[in-house]
TORBA-250041 format. One record per atom (N, C-alpha, C): x, y, z; atom name. Coordinates in pm, 1 decimal. Example, Ala and Ser with C-alpha at 12.3 -4.5 7.8 and 13.67 -1.06 7.14 Angstrom:
BEGIN
<node <1319.0, -569.0, 780.0>, "N">
<node <1230.0, -450.0, 780.0>, "CA">
<node <1320.0, -330.0, 780.0>, "C">
<node <1285.0, -225.0, 708.0>, "N">
<node <1367.0, -106.0, 714.0>, "CA">
<node <1290.0, 3.0, 787.0>, "C">
//
This chain:
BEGIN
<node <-3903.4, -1323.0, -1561.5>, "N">
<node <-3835.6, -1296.8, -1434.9>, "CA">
<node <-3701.8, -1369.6, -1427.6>, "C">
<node <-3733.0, -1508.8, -1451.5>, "N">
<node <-3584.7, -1568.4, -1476.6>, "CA">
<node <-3463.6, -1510.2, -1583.2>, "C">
<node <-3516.5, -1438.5, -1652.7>, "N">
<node <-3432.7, -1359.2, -1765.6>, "CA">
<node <-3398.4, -1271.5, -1735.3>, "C">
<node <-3412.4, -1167.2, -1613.3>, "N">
<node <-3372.1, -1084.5, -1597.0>, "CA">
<node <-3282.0, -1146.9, -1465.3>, "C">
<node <-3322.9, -1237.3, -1386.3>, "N">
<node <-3204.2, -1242.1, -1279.5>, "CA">
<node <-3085.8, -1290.0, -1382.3>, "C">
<node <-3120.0, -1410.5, -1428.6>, "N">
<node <-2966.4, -1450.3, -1534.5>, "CA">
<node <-2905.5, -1308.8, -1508.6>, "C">
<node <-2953.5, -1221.1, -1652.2>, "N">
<node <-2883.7, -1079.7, -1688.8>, "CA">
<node <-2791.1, -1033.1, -1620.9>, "C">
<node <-2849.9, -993.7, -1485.3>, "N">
<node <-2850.2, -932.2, -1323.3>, "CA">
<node <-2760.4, -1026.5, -1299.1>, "C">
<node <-2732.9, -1131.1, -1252.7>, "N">
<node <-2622.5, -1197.5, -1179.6>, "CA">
<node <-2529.2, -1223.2, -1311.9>, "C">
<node <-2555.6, -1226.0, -1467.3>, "N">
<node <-2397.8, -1196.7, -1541.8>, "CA">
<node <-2313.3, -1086.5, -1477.5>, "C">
<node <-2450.4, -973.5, -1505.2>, "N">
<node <-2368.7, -857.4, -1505.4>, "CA">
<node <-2237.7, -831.5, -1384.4>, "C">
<node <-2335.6, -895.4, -1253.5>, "N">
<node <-2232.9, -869.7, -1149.9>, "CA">
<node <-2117.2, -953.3, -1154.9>, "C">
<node <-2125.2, -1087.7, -1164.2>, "N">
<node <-1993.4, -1149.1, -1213.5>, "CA">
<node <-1868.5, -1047.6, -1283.4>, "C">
<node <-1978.3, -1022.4, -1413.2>, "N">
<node <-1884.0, -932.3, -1509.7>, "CA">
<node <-1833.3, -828.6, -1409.7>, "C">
<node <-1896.9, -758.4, -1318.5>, "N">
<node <-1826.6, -641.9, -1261.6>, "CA">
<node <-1726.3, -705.2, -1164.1>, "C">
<node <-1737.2, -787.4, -1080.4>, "N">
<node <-1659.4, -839.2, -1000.4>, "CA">
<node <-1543.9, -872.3, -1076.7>, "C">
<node <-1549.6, -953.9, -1172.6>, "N">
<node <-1440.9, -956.2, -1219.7>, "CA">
<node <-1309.3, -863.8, -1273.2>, "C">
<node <-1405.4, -753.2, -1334.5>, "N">
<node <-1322.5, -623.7, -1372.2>, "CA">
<node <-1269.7, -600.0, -1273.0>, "C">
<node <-1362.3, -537.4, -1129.2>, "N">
<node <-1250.3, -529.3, -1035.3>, "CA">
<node <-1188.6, -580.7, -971.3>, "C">
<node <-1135.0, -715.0, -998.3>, "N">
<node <-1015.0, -761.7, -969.1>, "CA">
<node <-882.5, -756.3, -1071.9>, "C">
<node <-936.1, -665.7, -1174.1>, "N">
<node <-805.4, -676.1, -1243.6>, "CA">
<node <-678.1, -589.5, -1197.2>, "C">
<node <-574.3, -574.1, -1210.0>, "N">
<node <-465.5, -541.5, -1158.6>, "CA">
<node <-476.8, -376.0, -1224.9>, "C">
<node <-422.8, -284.9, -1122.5>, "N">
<node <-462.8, -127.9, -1111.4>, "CA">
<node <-343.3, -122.3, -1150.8>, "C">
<node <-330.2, -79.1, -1302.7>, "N">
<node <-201.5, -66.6, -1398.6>, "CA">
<node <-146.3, 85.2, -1381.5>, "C">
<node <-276.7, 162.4, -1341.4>, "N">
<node <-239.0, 322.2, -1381.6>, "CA">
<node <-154.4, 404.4, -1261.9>, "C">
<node <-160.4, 382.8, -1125.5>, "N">
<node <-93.1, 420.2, -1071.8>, "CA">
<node <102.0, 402.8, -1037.8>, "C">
<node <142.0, 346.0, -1170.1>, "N">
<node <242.1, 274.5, -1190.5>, "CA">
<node <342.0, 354.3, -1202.4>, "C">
<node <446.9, 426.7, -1191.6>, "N">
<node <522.3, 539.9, -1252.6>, "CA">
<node <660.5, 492.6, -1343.1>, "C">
<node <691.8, 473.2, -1414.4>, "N">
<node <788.5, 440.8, -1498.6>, "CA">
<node <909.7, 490.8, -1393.7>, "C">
<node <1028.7, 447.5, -1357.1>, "N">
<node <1135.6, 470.2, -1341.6>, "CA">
<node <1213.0, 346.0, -1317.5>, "C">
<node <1375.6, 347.3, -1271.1>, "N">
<node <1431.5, 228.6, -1318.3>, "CA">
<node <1452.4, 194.3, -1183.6>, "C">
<node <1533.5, 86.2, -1117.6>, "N">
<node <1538.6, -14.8, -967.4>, "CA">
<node <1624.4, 54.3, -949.1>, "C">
<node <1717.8, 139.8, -1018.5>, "N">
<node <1851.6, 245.8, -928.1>, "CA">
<node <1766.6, 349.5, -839.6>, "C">
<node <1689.9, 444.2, -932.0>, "N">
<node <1580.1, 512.6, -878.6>, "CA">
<node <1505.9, 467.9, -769.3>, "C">
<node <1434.1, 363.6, -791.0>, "N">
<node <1335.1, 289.9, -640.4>, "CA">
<node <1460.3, 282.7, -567.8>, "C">
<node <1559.7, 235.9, -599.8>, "N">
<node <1614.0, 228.7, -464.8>, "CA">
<node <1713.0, 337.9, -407.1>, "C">
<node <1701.7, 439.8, -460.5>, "N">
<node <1764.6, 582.8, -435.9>, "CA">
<node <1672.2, 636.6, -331.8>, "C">
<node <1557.6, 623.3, -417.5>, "N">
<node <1415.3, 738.0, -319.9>, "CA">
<node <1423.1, 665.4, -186.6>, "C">
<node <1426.4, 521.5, -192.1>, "N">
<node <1391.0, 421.8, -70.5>, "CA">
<node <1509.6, 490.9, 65.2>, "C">
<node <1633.8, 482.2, -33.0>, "N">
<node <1765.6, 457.9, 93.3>, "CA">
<node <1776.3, 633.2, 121.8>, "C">
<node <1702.5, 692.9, 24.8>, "N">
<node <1718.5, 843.6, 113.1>, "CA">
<node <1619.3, 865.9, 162.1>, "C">
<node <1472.6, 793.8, 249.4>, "N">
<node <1407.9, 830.8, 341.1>, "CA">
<node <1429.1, 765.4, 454.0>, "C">
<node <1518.5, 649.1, 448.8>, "N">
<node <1618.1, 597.8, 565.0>, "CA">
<node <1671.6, 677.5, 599.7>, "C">
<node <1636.3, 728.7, 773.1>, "N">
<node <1720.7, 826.5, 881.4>, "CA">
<node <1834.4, 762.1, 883.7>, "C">
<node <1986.0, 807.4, 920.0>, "N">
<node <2059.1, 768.1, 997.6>, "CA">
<node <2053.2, 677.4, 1115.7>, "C">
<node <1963.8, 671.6, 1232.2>, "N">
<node <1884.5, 658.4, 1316.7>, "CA">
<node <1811.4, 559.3, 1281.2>, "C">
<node <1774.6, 524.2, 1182.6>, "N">
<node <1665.5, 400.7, 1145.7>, "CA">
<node <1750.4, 268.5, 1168.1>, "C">
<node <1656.9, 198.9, 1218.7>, "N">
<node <1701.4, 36.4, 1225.7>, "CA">
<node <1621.8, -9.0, 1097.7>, "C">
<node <1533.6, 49.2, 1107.7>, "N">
<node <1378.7, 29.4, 971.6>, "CA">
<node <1324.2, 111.3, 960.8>, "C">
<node <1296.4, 90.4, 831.4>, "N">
<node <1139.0, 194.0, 841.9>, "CA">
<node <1000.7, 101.1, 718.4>, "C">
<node <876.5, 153.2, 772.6>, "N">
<node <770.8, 71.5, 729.8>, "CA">
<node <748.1, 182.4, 614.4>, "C">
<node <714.1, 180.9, 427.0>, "N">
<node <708.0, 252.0, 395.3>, "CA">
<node <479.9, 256.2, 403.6>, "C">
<node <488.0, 403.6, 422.0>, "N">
<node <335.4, 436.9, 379.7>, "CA">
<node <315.6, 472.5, 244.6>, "C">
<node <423.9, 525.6, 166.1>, "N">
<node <418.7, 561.7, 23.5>, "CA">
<node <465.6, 441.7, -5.0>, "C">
<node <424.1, 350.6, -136.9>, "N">
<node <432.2, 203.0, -183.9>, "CA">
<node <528.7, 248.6, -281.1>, "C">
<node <534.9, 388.7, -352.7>, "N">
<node <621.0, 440.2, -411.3>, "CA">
<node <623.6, 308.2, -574.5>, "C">
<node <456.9, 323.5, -617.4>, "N">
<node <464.2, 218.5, -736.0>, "CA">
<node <544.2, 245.0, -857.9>, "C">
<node <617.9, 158.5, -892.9>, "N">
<node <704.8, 194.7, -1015.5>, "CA">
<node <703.4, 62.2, -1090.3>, "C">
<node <709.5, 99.7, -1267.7>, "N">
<node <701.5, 29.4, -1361.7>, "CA">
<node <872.1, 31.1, -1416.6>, "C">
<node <914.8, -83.6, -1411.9>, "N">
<node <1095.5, -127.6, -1429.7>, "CA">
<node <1124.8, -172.4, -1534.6>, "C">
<node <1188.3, -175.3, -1636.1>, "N">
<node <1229.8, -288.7, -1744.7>, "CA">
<node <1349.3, -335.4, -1691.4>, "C">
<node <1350.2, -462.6, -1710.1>, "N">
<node <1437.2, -559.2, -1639.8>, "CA">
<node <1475.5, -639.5, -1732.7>, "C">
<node <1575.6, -737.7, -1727.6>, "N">
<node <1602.7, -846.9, -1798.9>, "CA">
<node <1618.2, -918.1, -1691.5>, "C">
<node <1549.3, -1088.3, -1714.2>, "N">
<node <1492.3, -1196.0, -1693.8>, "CA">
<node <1589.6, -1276.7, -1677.6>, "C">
<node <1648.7, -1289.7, -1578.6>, "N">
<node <1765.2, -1430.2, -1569.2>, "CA">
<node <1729.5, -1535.9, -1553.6>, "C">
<node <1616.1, -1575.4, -1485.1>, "N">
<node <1540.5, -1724.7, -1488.4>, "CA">
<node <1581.6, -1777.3, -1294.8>, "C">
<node <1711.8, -1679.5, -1259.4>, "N">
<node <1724.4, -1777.7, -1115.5>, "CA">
<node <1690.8, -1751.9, -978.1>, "C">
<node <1635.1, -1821.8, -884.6>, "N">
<node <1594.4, -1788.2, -823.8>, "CA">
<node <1605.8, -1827.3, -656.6>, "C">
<node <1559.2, -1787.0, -549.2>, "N">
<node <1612.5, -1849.1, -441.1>, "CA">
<node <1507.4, -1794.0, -352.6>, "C">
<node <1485.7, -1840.5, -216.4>, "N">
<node <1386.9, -1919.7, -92.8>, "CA">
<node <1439.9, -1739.0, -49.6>, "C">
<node <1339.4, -1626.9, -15.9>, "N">
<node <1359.6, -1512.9, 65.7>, "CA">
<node <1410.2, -1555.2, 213.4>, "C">
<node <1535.3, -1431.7, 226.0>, "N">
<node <1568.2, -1473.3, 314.5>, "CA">
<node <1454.0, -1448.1, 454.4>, "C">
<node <1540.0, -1528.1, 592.7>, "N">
<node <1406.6, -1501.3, 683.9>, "CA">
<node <1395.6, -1355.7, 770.0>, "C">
<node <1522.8, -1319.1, 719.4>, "N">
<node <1480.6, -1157.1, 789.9>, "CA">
<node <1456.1, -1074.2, 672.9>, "C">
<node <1425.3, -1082.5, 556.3>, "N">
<node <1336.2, -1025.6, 468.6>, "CA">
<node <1161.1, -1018.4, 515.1>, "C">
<node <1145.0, -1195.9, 479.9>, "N">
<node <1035.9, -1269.1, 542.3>, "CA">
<node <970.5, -1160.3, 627.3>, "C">
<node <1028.9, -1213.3, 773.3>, "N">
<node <988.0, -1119.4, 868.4>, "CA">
<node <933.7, -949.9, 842.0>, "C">
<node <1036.4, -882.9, 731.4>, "N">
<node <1028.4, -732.0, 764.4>, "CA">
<node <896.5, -741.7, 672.6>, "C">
<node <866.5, -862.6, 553.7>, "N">
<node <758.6, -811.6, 472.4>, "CA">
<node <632.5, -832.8, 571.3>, "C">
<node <612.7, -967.6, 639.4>, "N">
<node <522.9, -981.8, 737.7>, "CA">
<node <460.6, -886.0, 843.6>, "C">
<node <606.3, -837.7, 891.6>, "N">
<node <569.5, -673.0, 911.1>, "CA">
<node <469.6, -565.6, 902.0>, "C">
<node <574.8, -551.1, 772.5>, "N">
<node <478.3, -433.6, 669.5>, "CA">
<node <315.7, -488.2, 683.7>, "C">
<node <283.4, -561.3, 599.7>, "N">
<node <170.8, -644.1, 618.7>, "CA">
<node <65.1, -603.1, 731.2>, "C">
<node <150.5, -672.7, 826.6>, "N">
<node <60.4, -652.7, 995.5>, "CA">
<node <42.7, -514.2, 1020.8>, "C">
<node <106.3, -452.6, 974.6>, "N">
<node <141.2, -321.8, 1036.1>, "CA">
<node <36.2, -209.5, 986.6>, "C">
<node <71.6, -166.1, 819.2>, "N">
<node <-3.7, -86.0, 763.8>, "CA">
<node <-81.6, -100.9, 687.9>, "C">
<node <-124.8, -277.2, 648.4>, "N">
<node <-220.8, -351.9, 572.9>, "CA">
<node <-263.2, -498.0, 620.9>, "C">
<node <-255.3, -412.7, 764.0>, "N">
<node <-363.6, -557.5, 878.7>, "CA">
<node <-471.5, -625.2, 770.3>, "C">
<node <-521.1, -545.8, 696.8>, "N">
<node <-647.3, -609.8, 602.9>, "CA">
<node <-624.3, -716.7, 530.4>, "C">
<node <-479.2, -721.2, 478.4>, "N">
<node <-459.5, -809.5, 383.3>, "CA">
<node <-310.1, -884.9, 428.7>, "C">
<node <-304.5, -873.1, 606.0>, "N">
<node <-165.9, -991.2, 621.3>, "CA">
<node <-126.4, -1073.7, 537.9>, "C">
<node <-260.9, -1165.3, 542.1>, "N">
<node <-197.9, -1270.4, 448.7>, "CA">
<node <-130.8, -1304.0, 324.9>, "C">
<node <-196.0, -1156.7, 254.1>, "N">
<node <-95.6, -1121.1, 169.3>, "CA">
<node <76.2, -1135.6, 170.4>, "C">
<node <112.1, -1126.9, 281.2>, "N">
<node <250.6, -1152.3, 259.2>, "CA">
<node <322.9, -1292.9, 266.1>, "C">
<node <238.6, -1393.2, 283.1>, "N">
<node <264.1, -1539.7, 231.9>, "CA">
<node <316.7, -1575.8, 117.7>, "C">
<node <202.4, -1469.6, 6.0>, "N">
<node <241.3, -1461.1, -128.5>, "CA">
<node <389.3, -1457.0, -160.5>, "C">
<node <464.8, -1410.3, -58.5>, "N">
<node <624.5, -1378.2, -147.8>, "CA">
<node <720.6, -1513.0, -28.7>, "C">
<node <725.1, -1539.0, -88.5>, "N">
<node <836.9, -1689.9, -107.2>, "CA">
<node <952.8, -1713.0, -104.8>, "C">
<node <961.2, -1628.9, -193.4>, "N">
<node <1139.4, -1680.4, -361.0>, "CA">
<node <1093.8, -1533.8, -405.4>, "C">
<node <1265.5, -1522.5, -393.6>, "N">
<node <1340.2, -1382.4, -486.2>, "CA">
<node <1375.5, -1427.1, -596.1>, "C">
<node <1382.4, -1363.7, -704.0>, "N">
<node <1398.8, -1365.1, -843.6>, "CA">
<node <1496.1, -1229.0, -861.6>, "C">
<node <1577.3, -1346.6, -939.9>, "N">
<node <1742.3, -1225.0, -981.9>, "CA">
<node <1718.6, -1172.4, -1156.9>, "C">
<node <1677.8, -1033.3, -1107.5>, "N">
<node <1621.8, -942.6, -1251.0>, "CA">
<node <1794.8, -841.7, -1289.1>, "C">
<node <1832.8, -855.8, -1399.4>, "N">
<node <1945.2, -730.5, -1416.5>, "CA">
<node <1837.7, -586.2, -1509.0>, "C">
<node <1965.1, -509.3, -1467.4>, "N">
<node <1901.0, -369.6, -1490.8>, "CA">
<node <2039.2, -315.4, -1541.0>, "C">
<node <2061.9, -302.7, -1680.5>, "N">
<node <2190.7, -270.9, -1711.8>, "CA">
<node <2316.3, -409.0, -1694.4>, "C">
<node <2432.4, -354.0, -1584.7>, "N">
<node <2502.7, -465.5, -1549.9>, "CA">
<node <2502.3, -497.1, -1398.2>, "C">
<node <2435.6, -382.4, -1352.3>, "N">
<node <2336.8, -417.9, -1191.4>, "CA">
<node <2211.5, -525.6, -1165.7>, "C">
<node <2261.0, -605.0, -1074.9>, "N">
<node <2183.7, -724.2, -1030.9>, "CA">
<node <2088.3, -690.8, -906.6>, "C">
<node <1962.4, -759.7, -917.3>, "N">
<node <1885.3, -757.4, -813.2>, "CA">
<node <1784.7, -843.0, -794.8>, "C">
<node <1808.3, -924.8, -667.8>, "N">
<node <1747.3, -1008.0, -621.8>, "CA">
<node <1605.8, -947.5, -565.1>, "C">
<node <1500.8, -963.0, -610.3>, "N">
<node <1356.7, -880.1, -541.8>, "CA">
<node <1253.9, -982.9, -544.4>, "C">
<node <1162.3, -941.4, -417.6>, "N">
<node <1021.5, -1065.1, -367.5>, "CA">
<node <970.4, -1085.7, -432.8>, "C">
<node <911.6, -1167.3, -532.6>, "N">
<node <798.5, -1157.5, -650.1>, "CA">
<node <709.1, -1255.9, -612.9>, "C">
<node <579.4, -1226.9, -620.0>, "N">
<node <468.1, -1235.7, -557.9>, "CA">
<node <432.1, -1415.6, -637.2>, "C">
<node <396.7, -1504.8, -594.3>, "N">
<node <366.3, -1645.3, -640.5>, "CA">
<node <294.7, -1669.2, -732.7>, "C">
<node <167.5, -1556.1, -728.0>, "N">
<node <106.6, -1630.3, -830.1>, "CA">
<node <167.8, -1601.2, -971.1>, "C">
<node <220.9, -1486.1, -1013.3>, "N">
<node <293.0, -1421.1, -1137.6>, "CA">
<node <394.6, -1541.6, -1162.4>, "C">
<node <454.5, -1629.3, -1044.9>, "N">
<node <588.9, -1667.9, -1085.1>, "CA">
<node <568.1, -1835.2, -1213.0>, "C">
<node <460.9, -1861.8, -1171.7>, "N">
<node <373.9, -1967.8, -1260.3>, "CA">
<node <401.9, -1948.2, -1354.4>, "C">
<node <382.1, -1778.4, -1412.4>, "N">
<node <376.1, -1794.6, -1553.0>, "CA">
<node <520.1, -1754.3, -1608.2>, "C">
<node <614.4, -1773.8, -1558.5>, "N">
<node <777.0, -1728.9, -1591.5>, "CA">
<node <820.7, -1845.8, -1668.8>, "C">
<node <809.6, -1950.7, -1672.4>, "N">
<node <810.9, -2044.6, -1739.8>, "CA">
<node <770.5, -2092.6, -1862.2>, "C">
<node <606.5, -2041.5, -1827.6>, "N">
<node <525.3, -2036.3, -1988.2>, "CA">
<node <574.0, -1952.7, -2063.0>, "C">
<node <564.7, -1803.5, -2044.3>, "N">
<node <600.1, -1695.1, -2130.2>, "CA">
<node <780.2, -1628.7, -2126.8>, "C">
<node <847.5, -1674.9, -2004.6>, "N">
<node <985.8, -1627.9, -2011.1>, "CA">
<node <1092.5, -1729.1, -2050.8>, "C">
<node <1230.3, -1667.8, -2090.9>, "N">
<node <1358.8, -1745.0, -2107.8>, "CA">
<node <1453.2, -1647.2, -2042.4>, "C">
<node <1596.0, -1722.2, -1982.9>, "N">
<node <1657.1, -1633.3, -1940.6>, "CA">
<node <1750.4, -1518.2, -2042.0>, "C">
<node <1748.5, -1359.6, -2065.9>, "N">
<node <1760.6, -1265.0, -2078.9>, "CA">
<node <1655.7, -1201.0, -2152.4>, "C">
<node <1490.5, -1248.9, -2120.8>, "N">
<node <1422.7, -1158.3, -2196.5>, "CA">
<node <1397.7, -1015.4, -2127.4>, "C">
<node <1375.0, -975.2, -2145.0>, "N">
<node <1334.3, -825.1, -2115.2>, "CA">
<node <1173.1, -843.6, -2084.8>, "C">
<node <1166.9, -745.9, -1956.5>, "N">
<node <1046.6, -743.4, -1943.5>, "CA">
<node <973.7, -620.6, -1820.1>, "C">
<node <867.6, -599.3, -1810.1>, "N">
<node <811.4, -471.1, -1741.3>, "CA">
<node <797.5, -544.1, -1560.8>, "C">
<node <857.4, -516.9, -1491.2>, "N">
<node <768.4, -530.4, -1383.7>, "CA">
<node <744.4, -434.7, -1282.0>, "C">
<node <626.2, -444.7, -1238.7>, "N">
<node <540.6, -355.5, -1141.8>, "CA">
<node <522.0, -393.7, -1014.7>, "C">
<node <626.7, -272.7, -929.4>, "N">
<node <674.6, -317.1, -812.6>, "CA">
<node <599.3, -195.0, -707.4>, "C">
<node <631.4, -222.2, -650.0>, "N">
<node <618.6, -110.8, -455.2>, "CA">
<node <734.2, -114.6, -384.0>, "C">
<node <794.6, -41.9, -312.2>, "N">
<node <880.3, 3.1, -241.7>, "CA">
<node <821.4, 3.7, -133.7>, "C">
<node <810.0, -117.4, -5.2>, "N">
<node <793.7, -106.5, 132.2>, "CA">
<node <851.4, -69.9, 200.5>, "C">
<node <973.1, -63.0, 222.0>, "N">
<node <1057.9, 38.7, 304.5>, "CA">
<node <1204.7, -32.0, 282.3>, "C">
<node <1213.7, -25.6, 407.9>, "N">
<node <1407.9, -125.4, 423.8>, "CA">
<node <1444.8, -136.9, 583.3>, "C">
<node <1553.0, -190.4, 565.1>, "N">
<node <1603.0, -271.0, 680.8>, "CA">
<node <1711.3, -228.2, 750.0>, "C">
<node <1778.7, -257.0, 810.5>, "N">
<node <1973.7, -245.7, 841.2>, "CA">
<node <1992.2, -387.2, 898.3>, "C">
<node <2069.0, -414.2, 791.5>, "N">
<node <2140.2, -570.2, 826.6>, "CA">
<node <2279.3, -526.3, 806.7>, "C">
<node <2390.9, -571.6, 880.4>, "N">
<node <2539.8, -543.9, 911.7>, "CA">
<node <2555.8, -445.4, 851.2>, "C">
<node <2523.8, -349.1, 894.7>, "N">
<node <2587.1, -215.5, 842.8>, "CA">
<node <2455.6, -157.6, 721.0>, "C">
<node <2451.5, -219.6, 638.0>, "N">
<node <2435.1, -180.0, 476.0>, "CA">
<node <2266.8, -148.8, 530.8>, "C">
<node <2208.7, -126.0, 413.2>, "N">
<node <2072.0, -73.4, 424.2>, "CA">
<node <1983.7, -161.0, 308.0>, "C">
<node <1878.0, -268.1, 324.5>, "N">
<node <1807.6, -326.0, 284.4>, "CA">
<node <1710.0, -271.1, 203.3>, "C">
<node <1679.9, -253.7, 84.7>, "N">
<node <1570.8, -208.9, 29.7>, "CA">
<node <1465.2, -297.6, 6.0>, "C">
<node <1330.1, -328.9, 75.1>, "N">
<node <1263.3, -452.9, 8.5>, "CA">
<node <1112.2, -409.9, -87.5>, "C">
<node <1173.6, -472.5, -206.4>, "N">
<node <1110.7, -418.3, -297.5>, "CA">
<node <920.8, -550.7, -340.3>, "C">
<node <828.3, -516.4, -375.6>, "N">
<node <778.8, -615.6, -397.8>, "CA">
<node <750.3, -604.1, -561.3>, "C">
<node <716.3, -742.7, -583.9>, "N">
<node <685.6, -762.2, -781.9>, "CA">
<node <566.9, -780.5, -717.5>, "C">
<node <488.7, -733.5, -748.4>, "N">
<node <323.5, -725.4, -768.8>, "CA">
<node <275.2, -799.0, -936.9>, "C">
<node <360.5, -745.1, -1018.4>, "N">
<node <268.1, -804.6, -1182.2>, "CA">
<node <388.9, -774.4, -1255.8>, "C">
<node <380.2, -817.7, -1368.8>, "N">
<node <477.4, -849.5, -1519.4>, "CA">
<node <422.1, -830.8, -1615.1>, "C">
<node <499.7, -814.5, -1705.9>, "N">
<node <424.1, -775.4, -1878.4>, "CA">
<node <541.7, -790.7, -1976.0>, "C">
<node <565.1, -866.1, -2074.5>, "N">
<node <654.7, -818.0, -2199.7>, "CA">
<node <639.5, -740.7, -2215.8>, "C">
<node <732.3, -644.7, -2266.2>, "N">
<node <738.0, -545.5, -2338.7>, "CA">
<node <651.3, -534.7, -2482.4>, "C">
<node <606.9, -487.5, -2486.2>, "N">
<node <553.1, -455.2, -2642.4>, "CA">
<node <657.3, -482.3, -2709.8>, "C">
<node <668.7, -502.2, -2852.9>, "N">
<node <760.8, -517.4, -3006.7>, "CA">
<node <765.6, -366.2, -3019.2>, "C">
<node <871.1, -309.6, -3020.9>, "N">
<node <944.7, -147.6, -3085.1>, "CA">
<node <992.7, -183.5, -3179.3>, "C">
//
């Protein structure tokens, strides 16, 4: 009897654990010009904001500058937002984003939220200009003086494979 609960409570561990691993497949390859094309053309004219319901997941190759800075507080706010808004379940989730991290894409720069616990390992495994995958969401955007805010989140990272 004791041999079979062991078994029985591995197994569930083992399953619990699987599903917490990070949901790679709904990811769509395109580049941060793109996310932020689709983003700023479902911004009305008329919008002060908008909360996105499509997360609009996309997989980016980026290069890795290493620098980084404290999100601003009307970012803050709009992610807290989002959060409260269309993922009451997991508010707290938006604690997670902190510090923006400045990724280039070509000779275009972009400062985007990247989630805390990923940022731990930028140190171990990154240097500044490596190249690398990250897997973002498109929450919506903003209007700050005029211009139109895209706020993007880093959810997860990956080197690139060796080509």
């Amino acid at each position: 009897m004791r041999m079979i609960s062991a078994v029985t409570i591995s197994v569930l561990l083992g399953a619990a654990t699987l599903a917490q691993e990070f949901p790679w497949e709904p990811f769509e390859r395109r580049t941060l010009e793109e996310v932020m094309s689709i983003t700023t053309k479902a911004f009305r004219a008329d919008d002060s904001m908008f909360l996105a319901n499509d997360q609009l997941e996309s997989k980016v190759e980026v290069v890795f500058t290493g620098k980084d800075r404290r999100i601003s507080e009307a970012r803050k706010t709009f992610i807290r937002m989002w959060f409260g808004t269309l993922r009451a379940d997991q508010k707290d989730m938006a604690e997670l984003y902190e510090r923006e991290y400045l990724y280039k894409e070509g000779e275009k720069e972009y400062w985007l939220a990247t989630q805390k616990p990923i940022t731990k390992y930028f140190e171990k495994e990154l240097k500044p200009g490596d190249k690398m995958d990250l897997y973002l969401i498109s929450i919506g955007a903003y209007r700050s003086e005029g211009a139109i805010e895209c706020v993007l989140l880093v959810e997860e990272f990956q080197k690139p494979a060796a080509r």
